[in-house]
FIKOLZA-565122 format. One record per residue: x, y, z negated of N, C-alpha, C, O in turn. Coordinates in steps of 0.1 Angstrom, whole numbers, plus 5000, padded with zeros to 4 digits. Atoms other than C-alpha are relative to their C-alpha. Layout:
REM FIKOLZA-565122
XYZXYZXYZXYZ...
END
This chain:
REM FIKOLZA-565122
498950095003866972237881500950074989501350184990499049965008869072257850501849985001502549885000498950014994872472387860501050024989502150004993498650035009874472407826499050044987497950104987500450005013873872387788501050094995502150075000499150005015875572557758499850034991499150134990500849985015875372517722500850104999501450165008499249925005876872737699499749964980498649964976500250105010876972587664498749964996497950014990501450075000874372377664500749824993501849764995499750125007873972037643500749925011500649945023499250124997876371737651500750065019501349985027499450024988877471917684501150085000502250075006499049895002879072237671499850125015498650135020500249954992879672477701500849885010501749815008499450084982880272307742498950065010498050145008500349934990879172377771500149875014501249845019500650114992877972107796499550085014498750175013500949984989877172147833499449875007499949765005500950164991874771867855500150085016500450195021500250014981874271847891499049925000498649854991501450084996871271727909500149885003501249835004500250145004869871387909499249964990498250004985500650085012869571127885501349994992502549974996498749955008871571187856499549894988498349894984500150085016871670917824500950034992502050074995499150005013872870947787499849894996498749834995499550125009874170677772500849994984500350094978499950015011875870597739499649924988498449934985500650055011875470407709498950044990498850164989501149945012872470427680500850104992502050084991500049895006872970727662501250115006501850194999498849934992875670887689499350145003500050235008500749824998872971217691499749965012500250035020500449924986871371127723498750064995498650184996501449965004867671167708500250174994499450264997499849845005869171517689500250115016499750215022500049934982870371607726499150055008499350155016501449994992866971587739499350114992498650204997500849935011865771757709500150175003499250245002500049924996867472067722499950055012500350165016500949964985866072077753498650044993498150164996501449995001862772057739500050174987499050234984500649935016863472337706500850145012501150245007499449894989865172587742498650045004498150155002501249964992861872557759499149984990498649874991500950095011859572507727498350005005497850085012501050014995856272407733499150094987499550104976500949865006853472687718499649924983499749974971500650085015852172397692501049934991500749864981499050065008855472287680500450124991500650244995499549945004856572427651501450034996502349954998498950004999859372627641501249884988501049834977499250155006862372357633501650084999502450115008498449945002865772497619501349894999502549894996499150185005866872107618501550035009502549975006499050064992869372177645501050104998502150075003499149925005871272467631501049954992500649874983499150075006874772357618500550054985501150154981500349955016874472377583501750104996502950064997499149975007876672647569500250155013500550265010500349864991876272897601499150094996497950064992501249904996874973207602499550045011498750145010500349954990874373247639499849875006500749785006499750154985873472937666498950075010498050165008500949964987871972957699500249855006501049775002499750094988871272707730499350095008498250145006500449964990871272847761500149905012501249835013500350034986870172707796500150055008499550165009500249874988870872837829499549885014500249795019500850054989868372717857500150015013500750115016500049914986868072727896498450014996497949944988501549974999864172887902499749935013500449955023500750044992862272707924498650195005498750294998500849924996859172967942498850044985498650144979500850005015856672887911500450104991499950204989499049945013859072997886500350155007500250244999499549854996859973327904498950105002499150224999501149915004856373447908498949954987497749954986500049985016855973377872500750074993500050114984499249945001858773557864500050145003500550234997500249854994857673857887498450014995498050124998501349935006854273887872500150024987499350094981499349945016855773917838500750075004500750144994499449874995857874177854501349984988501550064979499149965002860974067844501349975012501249885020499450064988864174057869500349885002500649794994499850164994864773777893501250025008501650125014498550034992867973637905499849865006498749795008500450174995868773297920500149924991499949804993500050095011869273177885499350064989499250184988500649935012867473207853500749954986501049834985499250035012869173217818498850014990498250124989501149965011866473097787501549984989502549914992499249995012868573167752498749984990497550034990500549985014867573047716500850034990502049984990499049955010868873207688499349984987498149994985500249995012869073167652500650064990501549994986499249925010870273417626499649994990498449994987500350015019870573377587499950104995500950154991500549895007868673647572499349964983498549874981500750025014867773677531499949824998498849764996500250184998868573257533499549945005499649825003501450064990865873187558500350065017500150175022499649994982866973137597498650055004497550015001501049924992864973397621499949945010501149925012499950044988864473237654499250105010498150165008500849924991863973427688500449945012501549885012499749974985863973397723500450065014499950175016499649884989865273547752499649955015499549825015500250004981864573537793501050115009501050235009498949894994867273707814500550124987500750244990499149935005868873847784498550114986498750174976501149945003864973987776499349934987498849824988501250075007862973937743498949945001498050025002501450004996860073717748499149944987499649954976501250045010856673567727500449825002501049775012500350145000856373177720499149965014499449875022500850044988853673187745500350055012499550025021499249994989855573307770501349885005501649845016498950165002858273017764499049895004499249825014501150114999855472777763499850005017500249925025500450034985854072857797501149985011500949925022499150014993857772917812500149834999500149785010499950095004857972567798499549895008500149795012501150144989855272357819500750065015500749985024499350034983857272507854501549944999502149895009499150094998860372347842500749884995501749824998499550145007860472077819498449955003497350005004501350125000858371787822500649874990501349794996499250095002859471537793498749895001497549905005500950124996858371167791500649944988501749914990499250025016859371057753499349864998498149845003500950085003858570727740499250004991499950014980500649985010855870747720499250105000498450104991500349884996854771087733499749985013500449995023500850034984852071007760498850044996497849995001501449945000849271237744499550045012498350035015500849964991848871387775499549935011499249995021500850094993847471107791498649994994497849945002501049985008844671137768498850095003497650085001500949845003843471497776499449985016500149965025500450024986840571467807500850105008501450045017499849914989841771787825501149975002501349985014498250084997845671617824499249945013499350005023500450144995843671307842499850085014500650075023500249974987841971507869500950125007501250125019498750004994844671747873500749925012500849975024499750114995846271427884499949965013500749945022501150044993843471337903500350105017500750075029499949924991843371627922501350015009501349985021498450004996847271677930499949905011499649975021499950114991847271347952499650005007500249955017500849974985844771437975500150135005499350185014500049874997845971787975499450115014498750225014500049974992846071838008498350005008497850085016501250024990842471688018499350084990498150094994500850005016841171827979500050195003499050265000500149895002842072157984498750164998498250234990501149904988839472388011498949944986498150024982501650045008836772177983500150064987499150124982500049915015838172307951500550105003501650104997499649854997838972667964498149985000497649994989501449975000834972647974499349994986498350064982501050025013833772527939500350114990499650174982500249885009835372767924499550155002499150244994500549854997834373067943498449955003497850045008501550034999830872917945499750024979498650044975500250065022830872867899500050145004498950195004499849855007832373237899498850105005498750215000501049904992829273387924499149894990498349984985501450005003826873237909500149984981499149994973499949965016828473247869499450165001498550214994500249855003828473637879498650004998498250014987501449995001824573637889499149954988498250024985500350065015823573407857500850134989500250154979499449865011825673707838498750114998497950144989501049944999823473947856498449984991497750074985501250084998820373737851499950034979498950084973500150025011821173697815500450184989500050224978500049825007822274087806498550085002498150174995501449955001818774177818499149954993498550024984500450045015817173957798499750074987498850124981499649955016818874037766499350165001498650214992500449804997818074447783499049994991499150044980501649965005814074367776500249934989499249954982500750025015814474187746500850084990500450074979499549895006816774437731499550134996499650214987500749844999814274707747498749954988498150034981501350045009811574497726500050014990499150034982499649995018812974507697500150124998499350164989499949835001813774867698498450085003497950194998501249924994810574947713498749994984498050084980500550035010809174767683500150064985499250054976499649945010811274957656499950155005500650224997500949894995809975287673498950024996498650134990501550005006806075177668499850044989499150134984499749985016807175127636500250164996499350244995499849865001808975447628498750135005498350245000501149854993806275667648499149984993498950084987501050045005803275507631500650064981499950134974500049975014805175567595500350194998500050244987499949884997805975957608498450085000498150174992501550005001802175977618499450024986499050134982500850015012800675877585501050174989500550254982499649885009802976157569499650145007500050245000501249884991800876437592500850094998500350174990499349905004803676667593499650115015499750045025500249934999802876967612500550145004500650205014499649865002803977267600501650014999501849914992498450045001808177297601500150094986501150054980499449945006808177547576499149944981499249974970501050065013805477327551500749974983500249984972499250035015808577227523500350124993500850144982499249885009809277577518498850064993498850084980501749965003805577707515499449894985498549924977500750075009805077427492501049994986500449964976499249955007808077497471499950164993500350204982500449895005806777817469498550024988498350074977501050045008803777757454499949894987499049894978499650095015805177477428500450104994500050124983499249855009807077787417499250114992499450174981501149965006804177947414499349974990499050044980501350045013801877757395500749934989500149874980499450115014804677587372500150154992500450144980500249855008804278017361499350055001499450185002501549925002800578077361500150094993500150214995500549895005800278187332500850134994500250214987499549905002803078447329499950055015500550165018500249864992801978567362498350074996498050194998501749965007797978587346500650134986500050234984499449935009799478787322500550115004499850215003499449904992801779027340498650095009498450215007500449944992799079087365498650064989498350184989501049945011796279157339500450134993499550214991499249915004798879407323500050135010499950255007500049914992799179567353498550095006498350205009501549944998795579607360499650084988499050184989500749895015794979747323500650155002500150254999499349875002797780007331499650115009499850235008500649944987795980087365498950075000498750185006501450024993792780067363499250054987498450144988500950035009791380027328500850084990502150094990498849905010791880297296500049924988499349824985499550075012793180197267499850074986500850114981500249975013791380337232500250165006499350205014499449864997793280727237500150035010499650135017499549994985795180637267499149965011498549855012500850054985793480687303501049905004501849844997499350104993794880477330500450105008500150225007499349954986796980547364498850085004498650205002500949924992793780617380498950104996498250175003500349895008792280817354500950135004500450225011498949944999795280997356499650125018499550245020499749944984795181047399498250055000497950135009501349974995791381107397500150154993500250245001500249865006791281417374501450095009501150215012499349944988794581517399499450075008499550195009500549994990792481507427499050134999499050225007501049915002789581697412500650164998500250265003498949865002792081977402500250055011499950175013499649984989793381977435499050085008499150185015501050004988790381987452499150154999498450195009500649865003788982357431501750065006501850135016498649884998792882497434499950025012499750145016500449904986792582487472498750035006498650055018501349904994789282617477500350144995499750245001499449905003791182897455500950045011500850145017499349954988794082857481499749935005499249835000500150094987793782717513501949905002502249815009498650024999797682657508500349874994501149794998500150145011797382367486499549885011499949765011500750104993795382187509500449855007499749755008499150104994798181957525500449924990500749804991499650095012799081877490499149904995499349794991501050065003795881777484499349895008498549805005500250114988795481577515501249855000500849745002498950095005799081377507499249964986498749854989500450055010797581307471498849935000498449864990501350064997794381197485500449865004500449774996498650094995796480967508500649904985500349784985499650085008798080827477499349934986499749854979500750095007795380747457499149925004498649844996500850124994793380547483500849875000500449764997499850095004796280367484500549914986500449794984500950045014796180347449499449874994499849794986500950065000793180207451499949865009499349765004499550094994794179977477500349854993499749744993498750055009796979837456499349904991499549784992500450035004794679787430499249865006499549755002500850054999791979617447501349855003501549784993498850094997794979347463500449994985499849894982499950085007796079297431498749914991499249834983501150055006792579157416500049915014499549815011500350114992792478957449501149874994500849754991499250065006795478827437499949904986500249784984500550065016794378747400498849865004498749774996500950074993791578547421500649835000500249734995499550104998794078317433500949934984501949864985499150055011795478227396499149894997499549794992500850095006792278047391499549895008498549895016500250154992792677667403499849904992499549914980500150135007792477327397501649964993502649984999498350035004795677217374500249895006501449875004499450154994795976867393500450045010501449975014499649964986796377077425501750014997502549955005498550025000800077107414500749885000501749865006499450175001800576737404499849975018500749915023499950054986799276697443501350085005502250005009499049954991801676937458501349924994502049855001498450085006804676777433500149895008501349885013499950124996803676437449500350045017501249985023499449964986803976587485500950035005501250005016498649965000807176777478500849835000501349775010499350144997808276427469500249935010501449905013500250094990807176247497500550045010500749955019499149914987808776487521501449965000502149915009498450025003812276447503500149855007500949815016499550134996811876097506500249985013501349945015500150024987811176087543501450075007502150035016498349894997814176337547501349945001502349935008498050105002816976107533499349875004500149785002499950114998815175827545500649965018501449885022499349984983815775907585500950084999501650095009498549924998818476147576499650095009500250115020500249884987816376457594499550144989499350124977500949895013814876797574499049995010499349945021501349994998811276847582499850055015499049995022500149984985811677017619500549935008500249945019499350084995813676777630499449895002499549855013500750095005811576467614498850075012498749985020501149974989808576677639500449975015500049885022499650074989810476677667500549855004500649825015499550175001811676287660498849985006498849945017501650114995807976177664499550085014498650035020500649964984807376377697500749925008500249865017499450064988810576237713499749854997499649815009500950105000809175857698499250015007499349915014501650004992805475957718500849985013500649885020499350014985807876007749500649895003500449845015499050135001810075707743498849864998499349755000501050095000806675477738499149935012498249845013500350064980806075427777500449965005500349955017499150114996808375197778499149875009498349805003500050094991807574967809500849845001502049845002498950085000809074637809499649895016498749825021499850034985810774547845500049855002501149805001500450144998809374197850500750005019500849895025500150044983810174247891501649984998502349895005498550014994813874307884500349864996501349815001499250115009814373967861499049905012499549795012500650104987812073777892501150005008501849905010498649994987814673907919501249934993501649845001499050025004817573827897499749804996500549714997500350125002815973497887500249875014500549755015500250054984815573427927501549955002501849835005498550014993819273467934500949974991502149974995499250105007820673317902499749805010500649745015500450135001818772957911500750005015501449895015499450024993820173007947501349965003501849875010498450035002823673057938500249884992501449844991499650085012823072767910500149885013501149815014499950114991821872527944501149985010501349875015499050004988824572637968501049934986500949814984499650095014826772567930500349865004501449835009500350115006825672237926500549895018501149785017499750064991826172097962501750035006502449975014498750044998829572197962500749954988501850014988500350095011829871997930500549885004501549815002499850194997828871687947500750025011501449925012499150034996830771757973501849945001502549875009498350045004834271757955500049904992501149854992500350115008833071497931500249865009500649755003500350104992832671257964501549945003502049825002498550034993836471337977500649914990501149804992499350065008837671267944499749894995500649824989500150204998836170927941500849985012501849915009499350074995837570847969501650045000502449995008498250005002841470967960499949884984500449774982500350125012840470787927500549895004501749855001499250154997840870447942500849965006501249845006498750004995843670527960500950014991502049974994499150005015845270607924499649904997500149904985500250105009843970287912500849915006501749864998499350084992845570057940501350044999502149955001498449944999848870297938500649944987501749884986499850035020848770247898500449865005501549825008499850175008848469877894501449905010502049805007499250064995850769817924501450024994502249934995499049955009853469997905500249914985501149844981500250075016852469857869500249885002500849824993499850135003852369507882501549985002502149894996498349994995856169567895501050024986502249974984499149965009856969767862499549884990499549904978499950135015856269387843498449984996498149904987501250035008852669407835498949935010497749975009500550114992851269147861498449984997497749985008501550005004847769117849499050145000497850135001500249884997847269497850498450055006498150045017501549964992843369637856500150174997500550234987499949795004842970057859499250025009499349995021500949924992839970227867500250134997500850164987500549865007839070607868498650015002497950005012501250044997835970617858499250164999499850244991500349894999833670937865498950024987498349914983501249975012831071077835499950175008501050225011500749924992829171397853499950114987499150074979499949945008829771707829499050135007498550145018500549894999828272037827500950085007502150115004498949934988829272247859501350094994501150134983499349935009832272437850501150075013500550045024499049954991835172597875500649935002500849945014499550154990836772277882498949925000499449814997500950074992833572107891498949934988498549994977500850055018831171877867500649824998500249734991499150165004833571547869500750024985501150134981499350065014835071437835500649845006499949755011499150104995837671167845500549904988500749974978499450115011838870867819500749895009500349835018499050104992841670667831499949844991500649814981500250155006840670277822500849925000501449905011498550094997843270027816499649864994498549884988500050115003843269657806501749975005502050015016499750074997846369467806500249844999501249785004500350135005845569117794498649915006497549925001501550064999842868887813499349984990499749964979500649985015839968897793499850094996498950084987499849885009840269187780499450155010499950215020500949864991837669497790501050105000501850134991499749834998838669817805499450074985498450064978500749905011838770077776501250115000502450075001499449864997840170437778501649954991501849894980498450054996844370397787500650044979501449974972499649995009844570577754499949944984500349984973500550075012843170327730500349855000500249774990500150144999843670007744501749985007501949865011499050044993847370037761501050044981500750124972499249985007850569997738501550105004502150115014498549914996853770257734500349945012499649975022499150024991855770107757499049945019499349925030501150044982852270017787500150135001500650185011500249874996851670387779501250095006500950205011498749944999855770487785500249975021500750045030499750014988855470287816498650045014498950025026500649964992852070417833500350135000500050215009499649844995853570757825500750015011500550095020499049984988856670657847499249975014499650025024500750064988854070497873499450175004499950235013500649904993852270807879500850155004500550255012499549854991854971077881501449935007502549995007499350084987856570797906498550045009499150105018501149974992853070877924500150145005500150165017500049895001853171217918501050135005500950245011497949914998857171347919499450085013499350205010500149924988856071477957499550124998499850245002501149824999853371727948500850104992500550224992499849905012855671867920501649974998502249884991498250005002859671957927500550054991501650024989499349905002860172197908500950004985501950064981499850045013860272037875501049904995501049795001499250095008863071877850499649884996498949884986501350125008861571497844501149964990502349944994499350035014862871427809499949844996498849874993500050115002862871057801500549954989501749934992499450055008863770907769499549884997498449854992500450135001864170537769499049945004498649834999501550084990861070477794500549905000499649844993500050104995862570167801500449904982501349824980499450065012862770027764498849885002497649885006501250164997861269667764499749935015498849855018500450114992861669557798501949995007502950065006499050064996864269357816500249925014499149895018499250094988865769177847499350095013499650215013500649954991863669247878499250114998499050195007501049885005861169497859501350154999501250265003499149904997864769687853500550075009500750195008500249964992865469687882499150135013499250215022501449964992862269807895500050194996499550295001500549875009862470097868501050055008500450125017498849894996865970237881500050015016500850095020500549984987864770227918499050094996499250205003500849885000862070447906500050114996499150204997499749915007863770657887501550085011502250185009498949974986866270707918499250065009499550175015501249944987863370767942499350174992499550284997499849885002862371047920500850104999500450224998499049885004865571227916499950025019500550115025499649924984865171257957499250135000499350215009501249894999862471517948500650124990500850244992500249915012863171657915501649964991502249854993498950085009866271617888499549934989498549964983500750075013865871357862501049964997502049925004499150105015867371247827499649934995498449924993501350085003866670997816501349894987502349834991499350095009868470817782499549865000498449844995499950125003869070437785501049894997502249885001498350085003870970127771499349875008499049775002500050094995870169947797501450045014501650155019499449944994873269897820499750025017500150105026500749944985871269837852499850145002500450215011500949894997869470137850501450134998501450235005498949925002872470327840501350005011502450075011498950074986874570177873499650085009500450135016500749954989872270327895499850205000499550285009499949875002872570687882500950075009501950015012499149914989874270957906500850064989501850114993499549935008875371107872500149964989499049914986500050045009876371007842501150024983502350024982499549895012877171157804499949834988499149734988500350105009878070927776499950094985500750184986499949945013877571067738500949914991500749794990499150095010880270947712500050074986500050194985499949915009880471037678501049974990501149854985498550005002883771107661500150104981500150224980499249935011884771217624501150105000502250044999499149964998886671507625500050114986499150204982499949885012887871707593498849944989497950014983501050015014885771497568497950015009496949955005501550014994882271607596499649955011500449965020500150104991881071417618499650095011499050205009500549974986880571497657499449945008499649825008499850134989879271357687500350125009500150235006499750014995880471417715499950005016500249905021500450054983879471477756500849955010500850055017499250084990881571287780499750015013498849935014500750024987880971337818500949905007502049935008499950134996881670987833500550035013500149955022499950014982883271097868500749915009500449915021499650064995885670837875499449854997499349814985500150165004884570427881500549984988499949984977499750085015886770297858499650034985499449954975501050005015885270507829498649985002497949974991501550014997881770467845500149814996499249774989500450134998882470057847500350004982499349994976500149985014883670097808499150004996498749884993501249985007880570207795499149955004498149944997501050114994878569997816500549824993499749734992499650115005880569697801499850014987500049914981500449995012879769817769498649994995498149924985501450054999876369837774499249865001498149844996500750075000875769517785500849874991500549754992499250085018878169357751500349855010500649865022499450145000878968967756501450015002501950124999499150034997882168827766500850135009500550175021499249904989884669097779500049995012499650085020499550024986885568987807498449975011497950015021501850044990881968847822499350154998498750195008500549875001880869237806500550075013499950115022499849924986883169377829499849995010499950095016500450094988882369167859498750025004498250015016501249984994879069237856500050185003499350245012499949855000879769627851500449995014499549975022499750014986881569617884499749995009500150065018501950094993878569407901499150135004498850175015501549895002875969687891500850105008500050155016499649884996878569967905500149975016499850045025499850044979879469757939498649995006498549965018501250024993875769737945499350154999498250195004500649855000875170097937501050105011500850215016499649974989877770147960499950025018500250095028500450074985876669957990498550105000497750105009
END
């Protein structure tokens, strides 16, 4: 329930401060007196997520406006409020604010005084406004609105069936999860298993081996790209060794006539002998030395392509290196742990079991399905007989409404898809409410159904703007009887110029608008005494003064009685 308003410079109202009481509350007023702007700020307090932002209502020339609302909470609203964790009282204060920054109004919102998000507004929004605009009946359009609907009415017998469908969808969605993450497992593992083959087979063909092979083969490009300055060096060295030169002996020229010296001096002394044993010693190895280097000279003499091969293998190594991003010991052990990783098994028993107790959970599924599908045909025709008895009352005498079922793909509320069918002209086929009914059939099957509805749903503000535009005498009647019977549930506003319907109100606000200082205003009026209530009821219904007021009088002594 909305228990008080106030602006604070805002278009055509300026700053005020309005309180309501429960009931049924009407605004009245002449064309362009701001009731429709009125409404406007209810709707731009609570904004809905898809409305954009609108600065229209800011009074030109401020730098600050606000509209604030202060609510009672019904139970809804308070554990919405406690699972957003913000505090709860017995009242709730929503604030909008607008400040003039760099020329361009900021807008924000508040909750108990608390910053909040659009979509936090939005959702606060559906527990306490509910408007009903003329012209504004998309959501009669949208199927889940419809069965919503649907559902609510039979609440009571509807419930125990849709609590089961959904905990039957969510057991057996989870196991289809399962069912389907195993799946994807093996064909994930297949694919991987398959970019392994791959990799191990291209590892293979490169016959790697040895860990230490790039260096050994590095060594040897080094080598032979300097054959012939090591053929040279080592030939040098053998001449100097080994072989005399014209005058000059060699080294071992040299150590051999040593030796022979040695070998008479200690037979002269015996004392020498150790020396001659160490110098013996040094010319075997010598000789040694020698022979190892002509082994060596051995290896100078190859094939010259044998380098272009090694070059091409150095190559092929590197490539392999930056192509997996491994050096050569690494790239060996890669293809071992591949051989290990290539026994890959694929668990055909687990995707059987899981297969077993998906299709189980889909049949248990599927029969609680048709079971809530059954109920809700039959609440269905109890909304159809409710509807048309209402609609033929609210003036449209010819009136046909089916709900007709189309069987969807299972889902958490069930596999119904609902279309609300309407005709009001004999002759004239059923075709969805939203294509074949006009503004003012669609203004008044809105009012028919949350006259059906008002019980299941207290908690909410019903908004009304000019529902009753286009009908008259007994149909008016009919309207402000049902717009009475709802306010026993819920509060309702409801703007009209009609003065029946405005007679029968428990509450009533007139809008006037007044030139003051060159700008224009309007005005809120709370109507508390008769004589200003029979006033604006004689205004409303124009003719002859005196028969206006007579009948104003009329409408009040019968809203009396």
């Amino acid at each position: 329930m909305l228990n008080s308003l106030r602006f604070q410079n805002i278009a055509l109202f300026g700053s005020l401060e309005i309180d309501f009481e429960k009931g049924f509350t009407v605004f009245t007023g002449q064309t362009g007196s701001g009731k429709s702007i009125f409404f406007d700020t209810l709707n731009a307090l609570l904004a809905n997520k898809k409305t954009s932002l609108d600065n229209r209502l800011v009074e030109k020339g401020s730098v600050f406006s606000s509209i604030e609302g202060v609510f009672s909470i019904m139970q809804n609203t308070k554990e919405w409020l406690i699972n957003q964790e913000f505090d709860v009282d017995d009242e709730l204060i929503v604030t909008r604010e607008w400040r003039l920054k760099e020329n361009k109004y900021k807008s924000r919102f508040r909750i108990n005084g608390v910053l909040v998000n659009r979509d936090q507004i939005s959702e606060l929004r559906s527990f306490l406004f509910d408007f009903t605009l003329q012209g504004d009946t998309y959501s009669l359009n949208d199927p889940l609105y419809q069965l919503s609907l649907l559902d609510s009415l039979g609440l009571k017998k509807i419930q125990k069936s849709i609590n089961k469908v959904k905990q039957d969808w969510k057991i057996w969605h989870d196991s289809n999860s399962r069912l389907e993450q195993a799946r994807d497992k093996i064909f994930d593992s297949k694919k991987k298993l398959e970019e392994m083959q791959y990799i191990y087979q291209d590892l293979d063909k490169l016959g790697l081996e040895d860990p230490d092979e790039q260096i050994k083969l590095e060594t040897d490009q080094n080598r032979l790209s300097n054959i012939l300055r090591l053929k040279e060096g080592v030939q040098s060295l053998l001449i100097r060794l080994n072989e005399s030169l014209d005058e000059y002996p060699s080294i071992l020229d040299h150590t051999n006539f040593c030796i022979n010296e040695l070998k008479h001096l200690s037979q002269i002394d015996s004392s020498l002998e150790p020396i001659f044993d160490n110098f013996y010693r040094i010319t075997n190895n010598l000789n040694d030395l020698i022979y190892q280097i002509n082994d060596y000279e051995k290896t100078l003499d190859m094939d010259p392509s044998f380098l272009n091969d090694l070059q091409v293998r150095l190559s092929t190594l590197k490539f392999y290196q930056k192509k997996y991003q491994r050096n050569i010991p690494d790239l060996i052990s890669y293809k071992n742990e591949l051989t290990n990783c290539l026994s890959f098994q694929e668990s055909s028993n687990d995707i059987k079991t899981l297969s077993t107790v998906e299709y189980e959970k889909r049949v248990i599924r599927d029969n609680s399905n048709k079971d809530l599908s059954s109920i809700r045909k039959t609440i269905a025709l109890q909304l159809e007989d409710k509807l048309i008895m209402i609609l033929k009352n609210l003036g449209i005498p010819n009136v046909h409404f089916k709900v007709v079922f189309e069987e969807c793909e299972p889902t958490i509320n069930g596999i119904d898809k609902v279309n609300f069918m309407f005709s009001a002209n004999p002759g004239v086929a059923l075709a969805p409410l939203a294509e074949t009914a006009s503004g003012g059939e669609k203004s008044r099957v809105l009012l028919a159904i949350k006259a059906i509805f008002s019980a299941f749903d207290k908690a909410k503000l019903l908004i009304f703007d000019e529902i009753d535009s286009g009908v008259s005498g007994s149909v008016s009647s009919y309207v402000a009887n049902l717009l009475c019977d709802l306010s026993k549930y819920q509060q309702v506003f409801c703007v009209t110029h009609q003065p029946l319907i405005a007679a029968f109100a428990d509450n009533h606000f007139v809008l006037k608008k007044n030139v003051i200082g060159g700008h224009t205003k309007s005005i809120v009026i709370n109507l508390r005494e008769i004589p200003d209530r029979q006033r604006e009821l004689a205004l409303l219904a124009g003719g002859e003064i005196v028969e206006a007021n007579a009948y104003a009088a009329s409408l009040l002594e019968h809203k009396a009685a």
